[in-house]
N, C-alpha and C positions, 0 to 999 in steps of 0.2 A: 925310588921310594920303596921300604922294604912293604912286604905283604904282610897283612893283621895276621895274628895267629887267637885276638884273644876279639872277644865284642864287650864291649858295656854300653850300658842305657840308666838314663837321668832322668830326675824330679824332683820338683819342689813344692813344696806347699805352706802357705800362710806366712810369706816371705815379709810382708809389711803389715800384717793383720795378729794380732793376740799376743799375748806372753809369749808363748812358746815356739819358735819356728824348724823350718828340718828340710831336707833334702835327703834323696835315698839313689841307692846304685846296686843296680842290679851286673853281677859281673859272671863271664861263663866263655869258655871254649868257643872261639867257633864255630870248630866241627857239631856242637850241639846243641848251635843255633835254632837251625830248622825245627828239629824234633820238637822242641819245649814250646817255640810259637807255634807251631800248626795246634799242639792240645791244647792252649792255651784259644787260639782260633776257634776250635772245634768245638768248644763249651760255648764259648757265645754264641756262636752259626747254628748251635741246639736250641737256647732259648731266643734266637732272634735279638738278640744284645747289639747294636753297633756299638756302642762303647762303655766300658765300666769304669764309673770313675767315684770315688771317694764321696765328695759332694753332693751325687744325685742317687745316694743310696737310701732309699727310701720306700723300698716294696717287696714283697718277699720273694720276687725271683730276681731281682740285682743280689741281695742278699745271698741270696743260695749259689750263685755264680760266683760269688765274691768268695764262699768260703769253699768255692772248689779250685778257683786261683790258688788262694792260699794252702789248699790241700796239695794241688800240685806242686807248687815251688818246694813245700818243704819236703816230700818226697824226693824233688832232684835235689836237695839240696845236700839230702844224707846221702843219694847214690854220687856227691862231690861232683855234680854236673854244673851246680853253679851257686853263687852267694849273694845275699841280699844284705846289705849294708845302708843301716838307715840311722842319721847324724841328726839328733834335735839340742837347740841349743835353746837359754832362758836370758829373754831381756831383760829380765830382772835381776841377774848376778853382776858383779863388780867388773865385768870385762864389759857388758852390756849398757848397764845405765849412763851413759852420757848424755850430756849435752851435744845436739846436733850428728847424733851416729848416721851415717852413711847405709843404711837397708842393702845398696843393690849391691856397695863395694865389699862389704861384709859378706854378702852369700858369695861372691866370687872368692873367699879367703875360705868358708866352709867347706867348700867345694872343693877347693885345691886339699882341705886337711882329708876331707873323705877318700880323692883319691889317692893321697900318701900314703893313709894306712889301709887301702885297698889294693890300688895296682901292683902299687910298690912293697908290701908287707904281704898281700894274700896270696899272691901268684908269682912262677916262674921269672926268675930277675931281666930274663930277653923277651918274657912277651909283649909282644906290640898288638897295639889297640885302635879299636874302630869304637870309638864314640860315638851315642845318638844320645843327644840330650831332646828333651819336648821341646817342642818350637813355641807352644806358648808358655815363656819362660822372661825374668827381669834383665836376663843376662843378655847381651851383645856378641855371641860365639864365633861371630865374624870377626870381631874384634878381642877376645879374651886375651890373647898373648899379650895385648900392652895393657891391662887397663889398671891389672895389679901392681899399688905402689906400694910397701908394706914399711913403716920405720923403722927406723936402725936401731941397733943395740950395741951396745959393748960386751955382751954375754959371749964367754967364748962357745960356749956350744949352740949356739944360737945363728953362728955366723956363714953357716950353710945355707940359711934361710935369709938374712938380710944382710946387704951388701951395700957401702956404704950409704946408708939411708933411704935406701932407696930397691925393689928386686921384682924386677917382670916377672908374669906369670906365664913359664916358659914350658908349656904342658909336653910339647914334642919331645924338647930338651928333657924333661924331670921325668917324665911317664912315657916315655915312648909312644904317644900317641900319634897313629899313622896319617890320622883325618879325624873332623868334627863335621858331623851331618845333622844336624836338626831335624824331628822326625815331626809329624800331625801322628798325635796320641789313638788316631782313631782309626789307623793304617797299624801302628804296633803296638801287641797285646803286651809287650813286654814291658810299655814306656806304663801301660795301663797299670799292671802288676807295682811297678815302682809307685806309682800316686796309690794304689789301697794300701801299700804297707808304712807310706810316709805318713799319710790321712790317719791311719790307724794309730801310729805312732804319738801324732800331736794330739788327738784328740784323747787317745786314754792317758795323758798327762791333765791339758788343760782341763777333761771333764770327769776326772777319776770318781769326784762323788757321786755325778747322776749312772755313772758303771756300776759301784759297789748298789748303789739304790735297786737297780735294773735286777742285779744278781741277788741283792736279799728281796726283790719282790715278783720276780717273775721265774728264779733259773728253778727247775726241778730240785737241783739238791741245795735250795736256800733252806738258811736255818731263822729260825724267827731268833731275834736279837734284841736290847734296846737301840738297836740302829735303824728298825722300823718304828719307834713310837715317833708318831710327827714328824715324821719322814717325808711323809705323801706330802702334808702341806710347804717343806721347805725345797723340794725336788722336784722341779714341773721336767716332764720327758717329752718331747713330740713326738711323732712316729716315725719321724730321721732318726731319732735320739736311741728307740727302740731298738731300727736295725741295725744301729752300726752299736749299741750295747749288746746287743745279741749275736754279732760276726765276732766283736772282741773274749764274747765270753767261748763260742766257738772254737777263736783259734786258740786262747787260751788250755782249753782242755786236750784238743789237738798235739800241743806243741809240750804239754807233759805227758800225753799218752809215748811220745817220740822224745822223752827225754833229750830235747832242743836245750834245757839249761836257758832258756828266758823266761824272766818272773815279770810281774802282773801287782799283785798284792803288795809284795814285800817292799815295793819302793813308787807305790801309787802310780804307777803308770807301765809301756812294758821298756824293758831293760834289759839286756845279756850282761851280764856280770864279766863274762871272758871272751874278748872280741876275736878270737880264733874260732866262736862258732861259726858255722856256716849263716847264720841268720842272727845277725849281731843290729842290734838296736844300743846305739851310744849315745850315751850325755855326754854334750862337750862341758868342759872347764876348762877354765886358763892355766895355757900352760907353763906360765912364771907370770913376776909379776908387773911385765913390762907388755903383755899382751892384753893390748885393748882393742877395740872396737873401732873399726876406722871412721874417720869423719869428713864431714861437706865440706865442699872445699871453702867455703866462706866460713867455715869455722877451724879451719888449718890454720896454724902462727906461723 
């Protein structure tokens, strides 16, 4: 078995819950594994944090941890120590709306498209990987190699990907992947890091108004608009809703102090435009128009 030379670590969030769902990959060297978790370690083991997670961000030192995560990542990210790639997709588009869509077999198809245009597009064409997806996860990682069946097509460029009707999902074979370990989220900072920035991901899509709300009524440089008349009454905020509009408006300013090249405003939610950044937030779309949404098996002909 050859030896990893690269690591990644997996997340998902809101896999069967809202419009919008997403998975993210945090991918990096080996060699500079160590360094990134131990800071990443050492900001928790300051505020006494055993785990930071998306969800129970609710207080203003999860908050402030949250946006020193995020201050760290994108620091390594431009010293090219490592990338975060975060894949949200919309149940509501023509790949998505069916009758009787498949949730679990679907993220396994997500998953496989993230790491194509990760392993296999962001990094060295020989490196071999050490995967740690979160262990509480929809997916069967013990079982992943067989579970993907994908339909067939007659598309000639297409025929890389489905083989007569039918194409395993042969991660070893396609990605070089060395091993798959399942990790408890609250052992690795790093699995932690991928859930704030899929969390953040989904949520300033699905909640881009009560954000813009947040920012024209609480950020320092709001401007008064008619976007606050009767605002208050159609925008209730909770004080979950507060801090994670107040991490978004953070990284936000962050990430164009550091000309990252991810917008915010411009497409309600956030987005990198050009997926070679190191911190690339993508919307999937179909990619022709024979790519649907896989379905239960009691609704397969």
């Amino acid at each position: 078995m050859p030896r990893a030379t690269h690591v990644a670590f997996s997340d998902e969030s809101h896999q069967n819950i809202g419009r919008f769902r997403g998975n993210s990959l945090i991918s990096l060297k080996k060699e500079h594994y160590k360094l990134i978790s131990d800071r990443l370690q050492l900001l928790l083991k300051n505020k006494r944090i055993t785990e930071l997670k998306w969800n129970k961000l609710r207080n203003d030192k999860k908050r402030n941890v949250g946006i020193q995560f995020l201050t760290e990542s994108i620091n390594f990210a431009i010293q090219g120590l490592l990338r975060v790639d975060v894949l949200v997709w919309d149940i509501e588009d023509r790949r998505h709306k069916i009758r009787g869509r498949d949730d679990v077999a679907n993220l396994q198809r997500m998953y496989y498209h993230i790491f194509k245009n990760v392993l296999s597009t962001r990094w060295p064409d020989k490196s071999a990987w050490f995967l740690y997806p979160d262990e509480n996860t929809a997916i069967d990682w013990d079982t992943v190699e067989d579970i993907l069946d994908m339909v067939g097509t007659k598309v000639e460029r297409y025929r890389n990907i489905f083989t007569k009707g039918k194409f395993k999902f042969r991660l070893r074979e396609d990605f070089n992947i060395v091993e798959i370990s399942p990790c408890d989220s609250k052992q690795e900072p790093l699995i932690q890091l991928c859930d704030l920035y899929v969390g953040m991901a989904i949520y300033s899509r699905n909640y881009y108004k009560r954000y813009r709300y947040y920012f024209q009524t609480y950020s320092p440089s709001r401007q008064m608009t008619l976007f606050n008349v009767g605002a208050e009454n159609s925008v209730k905020l909770s004080n979950a809703d507060k801090q994670r509009c107040q991490l978004i408006l953070e990284f936000n300013i962050l990430c164009k102090s550091k000309k990252m090249g991810i917008s915010l405003d411009s497409y309600e939610g956030l987005k990198t435009p050009d997926p070679k950044n190191p911190v690339n937030f993508w919307w999937y779309e179909p990619q022709h128009e024979l790519d649907k949404a896989p379905l239960r098996q009691k609704h397969q002909k």
